[in-house]
Each structure stands twice: as structure tokens, then as C-alpha cells.
C-alpha positions as CSV (number, residue, x, y, z in Angstrom):
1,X,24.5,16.8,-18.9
2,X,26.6,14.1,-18.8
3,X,29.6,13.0,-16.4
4,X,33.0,14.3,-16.6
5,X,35.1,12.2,-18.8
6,X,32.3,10.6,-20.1
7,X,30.6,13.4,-22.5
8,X,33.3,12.7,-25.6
9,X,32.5,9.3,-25.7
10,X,29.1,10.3,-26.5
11,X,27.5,10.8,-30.0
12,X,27.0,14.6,-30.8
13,X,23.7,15.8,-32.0
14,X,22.4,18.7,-33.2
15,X,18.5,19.7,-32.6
16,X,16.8,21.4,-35.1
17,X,13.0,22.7,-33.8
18,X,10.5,23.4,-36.8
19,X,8.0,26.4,-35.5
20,X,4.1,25.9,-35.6
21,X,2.8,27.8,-32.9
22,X,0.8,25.7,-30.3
23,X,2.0,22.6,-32.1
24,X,5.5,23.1,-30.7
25,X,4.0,21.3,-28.1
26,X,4.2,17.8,-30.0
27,X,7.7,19.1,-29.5
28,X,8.3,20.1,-25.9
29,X,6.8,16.1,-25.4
30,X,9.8,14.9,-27.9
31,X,12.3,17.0,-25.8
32,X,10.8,15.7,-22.6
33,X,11.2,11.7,-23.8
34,X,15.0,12.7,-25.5
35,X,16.7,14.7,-22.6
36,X,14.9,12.2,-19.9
37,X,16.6,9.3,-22.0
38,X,20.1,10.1,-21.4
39,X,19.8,8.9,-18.1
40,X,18.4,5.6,-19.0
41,X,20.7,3.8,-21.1
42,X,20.6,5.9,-24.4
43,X,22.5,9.2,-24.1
44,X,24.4,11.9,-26.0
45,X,25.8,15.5,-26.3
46,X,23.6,17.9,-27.5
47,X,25.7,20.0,-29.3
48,X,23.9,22.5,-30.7
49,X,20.0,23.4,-31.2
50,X,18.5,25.4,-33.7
51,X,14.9,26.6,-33.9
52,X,12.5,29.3,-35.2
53,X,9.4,30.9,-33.6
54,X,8.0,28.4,-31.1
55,X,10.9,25.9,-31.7
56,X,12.9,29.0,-31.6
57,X,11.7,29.3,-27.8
58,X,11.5,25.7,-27.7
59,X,15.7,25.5,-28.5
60,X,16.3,28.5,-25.6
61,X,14.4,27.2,-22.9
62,X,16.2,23.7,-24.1
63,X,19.3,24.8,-24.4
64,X,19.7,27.0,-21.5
65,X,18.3,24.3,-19.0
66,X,21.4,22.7,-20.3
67,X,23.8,24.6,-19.6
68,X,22.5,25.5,-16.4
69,X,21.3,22.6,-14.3
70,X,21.6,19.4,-17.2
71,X,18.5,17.7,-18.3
72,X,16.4,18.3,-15.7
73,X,16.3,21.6,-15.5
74,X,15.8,22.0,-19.4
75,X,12.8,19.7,-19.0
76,X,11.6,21.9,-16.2
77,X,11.7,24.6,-18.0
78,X,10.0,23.6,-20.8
79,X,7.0,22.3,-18.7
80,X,6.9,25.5,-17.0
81,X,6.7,27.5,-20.2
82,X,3.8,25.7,-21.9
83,X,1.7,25.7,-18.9
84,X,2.0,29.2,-18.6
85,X,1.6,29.8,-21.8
86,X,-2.0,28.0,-21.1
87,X,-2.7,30.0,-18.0
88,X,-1.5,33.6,-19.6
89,X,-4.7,32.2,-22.7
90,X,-7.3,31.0,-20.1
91,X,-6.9,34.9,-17.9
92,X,-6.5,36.5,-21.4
93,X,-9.7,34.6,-22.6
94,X,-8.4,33.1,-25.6
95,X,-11.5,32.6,-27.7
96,X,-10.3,29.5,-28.6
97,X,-9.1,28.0,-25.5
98,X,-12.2,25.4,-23.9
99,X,-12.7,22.7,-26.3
100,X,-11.7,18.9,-25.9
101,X,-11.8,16.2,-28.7
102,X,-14.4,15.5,-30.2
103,X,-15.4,19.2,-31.0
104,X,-18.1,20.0,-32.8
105,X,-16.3,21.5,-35.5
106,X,-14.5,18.3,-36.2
107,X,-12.2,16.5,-33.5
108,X,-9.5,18.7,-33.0
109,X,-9.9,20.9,-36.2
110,X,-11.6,24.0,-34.9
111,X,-10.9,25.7,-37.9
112,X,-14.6,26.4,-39.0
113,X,-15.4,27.6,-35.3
114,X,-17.3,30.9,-35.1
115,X,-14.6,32.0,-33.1
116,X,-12.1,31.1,-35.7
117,X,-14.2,32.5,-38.7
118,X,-14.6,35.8,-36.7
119,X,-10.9,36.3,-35.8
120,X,-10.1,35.8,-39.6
121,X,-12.8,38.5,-40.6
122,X,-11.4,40.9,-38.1
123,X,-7.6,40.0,-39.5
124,X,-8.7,40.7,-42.9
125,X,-9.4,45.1,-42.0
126,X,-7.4,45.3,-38.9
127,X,-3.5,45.2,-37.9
128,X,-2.3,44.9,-34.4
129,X,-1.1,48.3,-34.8
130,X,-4.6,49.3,-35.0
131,X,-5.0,48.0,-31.6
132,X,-5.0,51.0,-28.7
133,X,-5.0,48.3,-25.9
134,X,-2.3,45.9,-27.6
135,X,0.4,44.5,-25.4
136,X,3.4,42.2,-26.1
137,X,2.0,39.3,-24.3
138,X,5.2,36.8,-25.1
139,X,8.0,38.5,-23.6
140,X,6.5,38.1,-19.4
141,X,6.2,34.6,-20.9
142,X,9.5,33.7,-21.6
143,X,10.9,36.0,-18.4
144,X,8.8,34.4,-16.2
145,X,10.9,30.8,-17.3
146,X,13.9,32.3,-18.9
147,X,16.2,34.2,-15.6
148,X,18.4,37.0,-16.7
149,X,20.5,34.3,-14.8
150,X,19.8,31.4,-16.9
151,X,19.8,33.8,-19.9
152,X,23.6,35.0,-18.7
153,X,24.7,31.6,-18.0
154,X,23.4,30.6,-22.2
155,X,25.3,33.5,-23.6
156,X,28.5,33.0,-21.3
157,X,29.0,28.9,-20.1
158,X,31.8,27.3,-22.1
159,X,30.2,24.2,-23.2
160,X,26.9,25.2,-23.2
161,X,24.9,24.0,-26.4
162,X,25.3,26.6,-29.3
163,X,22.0,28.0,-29.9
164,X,20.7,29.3,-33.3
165,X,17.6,31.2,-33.4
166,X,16.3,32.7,-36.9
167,X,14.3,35.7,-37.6
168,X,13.7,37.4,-40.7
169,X,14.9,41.0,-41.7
170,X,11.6,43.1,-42.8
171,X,13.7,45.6,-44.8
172,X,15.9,43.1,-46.5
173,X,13.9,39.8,-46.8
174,X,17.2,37.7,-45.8
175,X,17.2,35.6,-42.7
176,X,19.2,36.4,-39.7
177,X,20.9,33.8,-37.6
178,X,21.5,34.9,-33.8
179,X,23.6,33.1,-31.8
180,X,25.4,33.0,-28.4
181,X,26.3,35.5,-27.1
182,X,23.5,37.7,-28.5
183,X,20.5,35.5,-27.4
184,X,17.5,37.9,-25.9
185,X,14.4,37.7,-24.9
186,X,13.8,40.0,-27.8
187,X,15.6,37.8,-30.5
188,X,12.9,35.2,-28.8
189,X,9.9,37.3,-29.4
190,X,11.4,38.7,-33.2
191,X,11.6,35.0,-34.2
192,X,8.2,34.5,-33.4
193,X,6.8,37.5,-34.2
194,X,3.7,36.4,-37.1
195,X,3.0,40.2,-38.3
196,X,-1.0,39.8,-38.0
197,X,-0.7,38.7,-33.9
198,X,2.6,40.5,-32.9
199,X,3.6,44.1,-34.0
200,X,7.0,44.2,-35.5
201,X,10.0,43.5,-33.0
202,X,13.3,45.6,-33.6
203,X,16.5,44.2,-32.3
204,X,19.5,46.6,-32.8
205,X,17.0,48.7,-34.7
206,X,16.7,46.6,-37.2
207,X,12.9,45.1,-37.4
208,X,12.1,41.5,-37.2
209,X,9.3,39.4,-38.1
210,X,9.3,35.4,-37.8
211,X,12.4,33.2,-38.6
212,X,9.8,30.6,-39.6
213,X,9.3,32.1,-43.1
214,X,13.1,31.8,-44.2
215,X,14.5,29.2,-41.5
216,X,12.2,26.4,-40.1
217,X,14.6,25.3,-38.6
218,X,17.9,26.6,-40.0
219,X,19.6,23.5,-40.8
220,X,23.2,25.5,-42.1
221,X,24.5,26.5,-38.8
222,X,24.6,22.8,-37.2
223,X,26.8,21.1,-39.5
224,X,29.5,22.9,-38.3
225,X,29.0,21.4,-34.9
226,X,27.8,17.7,-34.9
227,X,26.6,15.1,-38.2
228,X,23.6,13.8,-36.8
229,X,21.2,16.2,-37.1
230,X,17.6,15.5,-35.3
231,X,14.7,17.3,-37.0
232,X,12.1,17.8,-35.3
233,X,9.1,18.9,-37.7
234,X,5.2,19.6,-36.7
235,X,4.1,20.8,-40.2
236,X,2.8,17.9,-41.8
237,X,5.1,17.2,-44.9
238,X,2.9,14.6,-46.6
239,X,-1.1,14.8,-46.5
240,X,-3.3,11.8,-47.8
241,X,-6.1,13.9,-48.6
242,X,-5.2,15.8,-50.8
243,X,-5.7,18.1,-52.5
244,X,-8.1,19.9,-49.9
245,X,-11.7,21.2,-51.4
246,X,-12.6,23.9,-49.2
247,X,-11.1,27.4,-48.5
248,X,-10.0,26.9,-44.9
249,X,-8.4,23.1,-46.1
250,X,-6.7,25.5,-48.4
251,X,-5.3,28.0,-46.1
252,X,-3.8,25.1,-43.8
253,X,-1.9,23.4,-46.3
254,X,-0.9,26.6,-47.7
255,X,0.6,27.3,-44.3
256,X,2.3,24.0,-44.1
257,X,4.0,24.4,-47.7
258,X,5.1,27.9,-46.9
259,X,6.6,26.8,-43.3
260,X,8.1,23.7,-44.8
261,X,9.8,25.5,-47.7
262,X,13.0,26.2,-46.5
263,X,14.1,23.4,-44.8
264,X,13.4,21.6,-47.8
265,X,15.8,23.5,-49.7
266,X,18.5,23.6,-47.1
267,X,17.8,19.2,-47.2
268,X,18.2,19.3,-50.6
269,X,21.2,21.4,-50.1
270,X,22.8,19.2,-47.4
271,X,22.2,16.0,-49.6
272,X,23.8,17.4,-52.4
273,X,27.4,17.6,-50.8
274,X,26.5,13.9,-49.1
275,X,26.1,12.6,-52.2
276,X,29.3,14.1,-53.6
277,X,31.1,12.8,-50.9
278,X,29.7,9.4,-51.3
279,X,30.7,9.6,-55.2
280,X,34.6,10.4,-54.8
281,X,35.2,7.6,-52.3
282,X,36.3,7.1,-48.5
283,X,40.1,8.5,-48.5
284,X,38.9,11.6,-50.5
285,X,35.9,12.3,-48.3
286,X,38.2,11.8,-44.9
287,X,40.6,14.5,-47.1
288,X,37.6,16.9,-47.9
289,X,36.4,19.7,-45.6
290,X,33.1,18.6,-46.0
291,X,31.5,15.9,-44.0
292,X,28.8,13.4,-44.3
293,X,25.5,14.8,-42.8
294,X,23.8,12.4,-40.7
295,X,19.8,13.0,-40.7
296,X,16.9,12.1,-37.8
297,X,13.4,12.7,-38.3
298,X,10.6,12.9,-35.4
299,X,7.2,13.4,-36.9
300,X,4.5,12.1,-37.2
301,X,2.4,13.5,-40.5
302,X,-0.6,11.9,-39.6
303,X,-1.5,12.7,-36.5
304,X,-0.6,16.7,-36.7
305,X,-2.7,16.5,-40.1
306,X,-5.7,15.9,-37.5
307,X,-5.7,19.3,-36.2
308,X,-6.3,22.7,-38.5
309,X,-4.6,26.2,-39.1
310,X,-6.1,27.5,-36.2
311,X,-5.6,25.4,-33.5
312,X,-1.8,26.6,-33.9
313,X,-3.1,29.5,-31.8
314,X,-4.9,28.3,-29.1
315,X,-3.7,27.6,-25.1
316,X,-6.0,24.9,-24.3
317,X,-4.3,22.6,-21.7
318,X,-6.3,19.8,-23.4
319,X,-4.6,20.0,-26.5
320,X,-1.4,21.3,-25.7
321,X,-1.7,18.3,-23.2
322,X,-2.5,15.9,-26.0
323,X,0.8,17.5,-28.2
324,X,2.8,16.6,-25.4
325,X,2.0,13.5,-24.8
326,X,2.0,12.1,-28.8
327,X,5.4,14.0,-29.0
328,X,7.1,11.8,-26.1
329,X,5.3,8.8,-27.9
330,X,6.7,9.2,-31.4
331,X,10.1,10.2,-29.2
332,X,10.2,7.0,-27.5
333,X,9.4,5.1,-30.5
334,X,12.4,6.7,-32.4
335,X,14.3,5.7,-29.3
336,X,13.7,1.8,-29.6
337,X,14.1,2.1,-33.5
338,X,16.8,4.2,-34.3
339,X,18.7,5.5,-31.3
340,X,21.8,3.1,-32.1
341,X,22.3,4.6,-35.5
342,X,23.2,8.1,-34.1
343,X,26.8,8.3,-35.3
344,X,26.8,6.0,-37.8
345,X,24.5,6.1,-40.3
346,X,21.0,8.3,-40.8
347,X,17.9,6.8,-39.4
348,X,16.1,7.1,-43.0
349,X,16.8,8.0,-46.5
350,X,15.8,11.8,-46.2
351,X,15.7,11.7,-50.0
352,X,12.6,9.4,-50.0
353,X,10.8,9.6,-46.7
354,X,10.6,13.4,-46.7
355,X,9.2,14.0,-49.9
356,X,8.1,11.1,-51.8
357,X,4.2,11.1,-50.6
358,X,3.9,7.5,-51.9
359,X,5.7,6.2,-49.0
360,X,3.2,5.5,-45.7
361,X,3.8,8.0,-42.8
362,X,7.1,7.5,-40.5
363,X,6.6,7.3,-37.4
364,X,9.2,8.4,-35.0
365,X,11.1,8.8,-38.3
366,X,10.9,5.3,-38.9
367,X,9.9,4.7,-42.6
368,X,7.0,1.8,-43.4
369,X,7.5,0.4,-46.4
């Protein structure tokens, strides 16, 4: 990614991809603006990524374009996934897939559809078990981008970025981490595996269902290899109207809390020890095994709050196409604002402008007072 003898002059990053279906388009569009940055003026080593169910996919395709052919092959890859990911819905006929803003059912909200309300009925008495014609249609996905060459080169390339997908153990209820060299196409489809779309996925025997519900995005397994970490998040955190009225407002934030839960503990966690370190002073943090964690946000609340629950399933090109583009906006603005902080300070006081919904929306993790 970056020229020899230059890289360790370089800040280290970590990525950390937050899972929402569709949505992880916003993120493809950040990754797009980041990695084509570091050729014009603004770079860094990415270290590590971690993601879970589409930011799971979202850190693979990423990391292994790395590691393989540098930034432009990772944001090759990534454009080649999502548009096939909208061809595989248009010859599958996604139910869901021809509408353009402003819908009928609300801009990009489609969630009160008939399409939508019918899929929901049908989800409430049947399983995909109960399906006689049900195929895995991820895993040709992610072959059809993801070689078994580009997948060897991941698991095997000193250097390569160290990858951490989650998943979460259906017998045990604990989340599993997998990491190089273990990385799969089925540890892809496990950590995205929502148990009414996908049936279960067993790797090693051991069934799987998404790593969103326990790790979205792990945050734990990053610290080890770089202090800034870059979040990238596409469940809205902080909602103005609230609290929703109606039972499919409901479901959507219900879906947002339950995504966001974990990486709001692990924050918490994280900030805990930063605080401790800043408490005992500069000589006895430098002594202490611990270091200060250095933290990014690119989001932007307010604009993924426009679209509903169900729009996380869909493969229109128009708004996967819309996703991308807001995603290298927000990117580019976080660029401009708080590239130059990478390696020195964190871009935002997570303790405020993550959870304190008094403050307005950040854009490009830039906090407005």
C-alpha cells in the first residue's frame, strides 16, 4: 500500500466496519474516499480491520485487496461486490429492489411497502428451513470477488492487514473472533448469517449465526495492533424523533439498539482504561502495558435515520448507489477535518458525541456544538 521505507513513517489505523445489511454500503463509499486518499497527500497503514456481517465482508474484500494489489485493488473489489450483490437481487427478483427516492411509502423508508408487510407476515409462520427451494445465495457472491487466490494470499502475506471477523456461537451464546489464517468464505457467510434469511452456517461443526448480535464491530482485537481506531457505524446511534409511535418505527430502532449494543460496551470498556491512564500521569502510562486508545468516528445519524428496517435488505442500485455516494462524502469530510489528528489525539470525545443525544449530529465524526 504504501512505498518501501516509507510505510513506518505512517500513522497505523485500525478499521472497525459496523454491519447493517444494505447499509454497508454508506460503508463501501467511506472505504472508497479513505484507501483512494493515501495517494493524495493523506495516507496511512492500515493495520488491522475488523467487521461483522456486511462490514464483516466489507473488512475481507478490504483487507484482502490489500494485501494483494494495494488500494486499488481493495477498492475494486469492493465495487465489484456490491454491484453484484445488486445484479444477483434484480435476477433473483428481490421484491424490494425497483424504487427511487421519493417512494411512495415515504422517501427511502419502504418499510410500510406491501412487499415489506408481506415478507414480515410470511417470517412470522415460516423459517428458511421450511423452504424446499432455499439456496445459500451469499457464498457465489463473495467467490465470484473473493479468489481462492486472493483468499490464500489474506491468510498467508506477511504484512497483510490482520483481519477480525465475528460470528456468534448458537450453542454457547459467546462471540467468536476469526482471524488470519482461518478466514473462509464460510466464516464470511456465518458472520452474516441473520437466522430468519440464512439457515444456520457451521464452521468446524460448530454453528454460526451473525457476529452483529455480540460484536458490531469487535473493537478488543484492534488495540493490540494500532491506537487510532476508525469506526465506521451505519446504525444510527442518536435519533431526533424519538421515541417512534408506530410498530414498524419500533422495530427499526429496536434493531439499531440491539446492533449498537456491544460496541457501546466495548467503548465504554476502552475508555475506562484511557481514563486510568490519563489519571496516573505520563511516565506511568509510558511504564504501563496498556495504551491510550485513540478513537475516529464516520457516521452520519441523520442521514441513515432517513431510511427504515427494511431497506437493509434490498439490492436496488439506486440506493445502494445513493449509500455509496453519502459514505465517500462524510469520508471526505472527515478527511479535511480530522485526518491530521490520526496519531495524536482522537478526533472527538467518544464519551460525549456517541451517546449524549443532546449534542447535534457529527458529521464525518466531527462534533457540532
Amino acid at each position: 500500500m504504501t512505498p518501501s521505507g516509507v510505510q513506518q513513517s505512517l500513522p497505523n489505523v485500525a478499521f472497525a466496519l459496523q454491519g447493517g445489511g444494505s447499509h454497508g454500503a454508506f460503508t463501501w463509499g467511506v472505504l472508497d474516499r479513505l484507501l483512494e486518499s493515501t495517494s493524495q497527500g493523506t495516507p496511512f497503514n492500515v493495520a488491522a480491520i475488523s467487521g461483522a456481517s456486511a462490514g464483516g465482508i466489507n473488512a475481507a474484500l478490504c483487507a484482502a485487496g490489500l494485501a494483494s494489489g494495494g488500494a486499488t485493488k481493495a477498492r475494486e473489489m469492493l465495487r465489484a461486490f456490491w454491484e453484484a450483490v445488486s445484479r444477483a437481487g434484480t435476477l433473483a427478483g428481490n421484491a424490494l429492489f425497483g424504487f427511487s427516492e421519493p417512494g411512495p411509502f415515504g422517501g427511502w423508508n419502504i418499510d410500510w411497502s406491501p412487499g415489506a408487510i408481506l415478507a414480515e407476515v410470511v417470517g412470522l409462520v415460516a423459517s428458511p428451513y421450511d423452504n424446499p427451494f432455499y439456496r445459500d445465495p451469499l457464498g457465489p457472491l463473495i467467490r465470484s470477488i473473493l479468489s481462492q487466490t486472493d483468499l490464500a494470499t489474506l491468510n498467508t502475506k506477511s504484512g497483510a492487514p490482520q483481519l477480525f471477523i465475528c460470528a456468534t456461537n448458537v450453542r454457547t451464546n459467546e462471540r467468536a473472533i476469526f482471524t488470519q489464517p482461518e478466514i473462509s468464505v464460510e466464516v464470511l457467510r456465518a458472520s452474516a448469517c441473520l437466522p430468519n434469511e440464512f439457515r444456520t452456517v457451521d464452521v468446524n461443526g460448530v454453528p454460526y449465526w451473525d457476529g452483529g448480535y455480540l460484536g458490531n464491530p469487535p473493537l478488543a482485537p484492534l488495540i493490540a495492533h494500532a491506537q487510532d481506531l476508525i469506526l465506521i457505524l451505519v446504525n444510527p446511534f442518536v435519533r431526533r424523533d424519538m421515541p417512534p409511535k408506530n410498530a414498524r418505527g419500533i422495530l427499526d430502532r429496536l434493531n439499531e439498539i440491539g446492533f449498537n449494543a456491544s460496541v457501546v460496551l466495548e467503548i465504554n470498556a476502552i475508555e475506562a482504561v484511557n481514563r486510568v491512564l490519563d489519571s496516573v500521569g505520563e511516565e506511568a502510562a509510558r511504564k504501563s502495558r496498556f495504551k491510550t486508545v485513540r478513537f475516529h468516528l464516520i457516521r452520519d445519524d441523520d442521514f441513515l435515520a432517513k431510511f427504515g428496517l427494511v431497506s437493509k435488505t434490498s439490492t436496488s442500485w439506486a440506493l445502494l448507489e445513493t449509500l455509496f455516494d453519502r459514505g465517500r462524502e462524510v469520508a471526505d469530510i472527515w478527511l479535511k477535518n480530522d485526518y491530521a489528528k490520526l496519531g495524536e489525539a482522537s478526533s472527538l470525545d467518544i464519551r460525549t458525541a456517541l451517546l449524549d443525544p443532546t449534542l447535534k449530529q457529527c458529521k464525518g465524526g466531527h462534533t457540532e456544538s
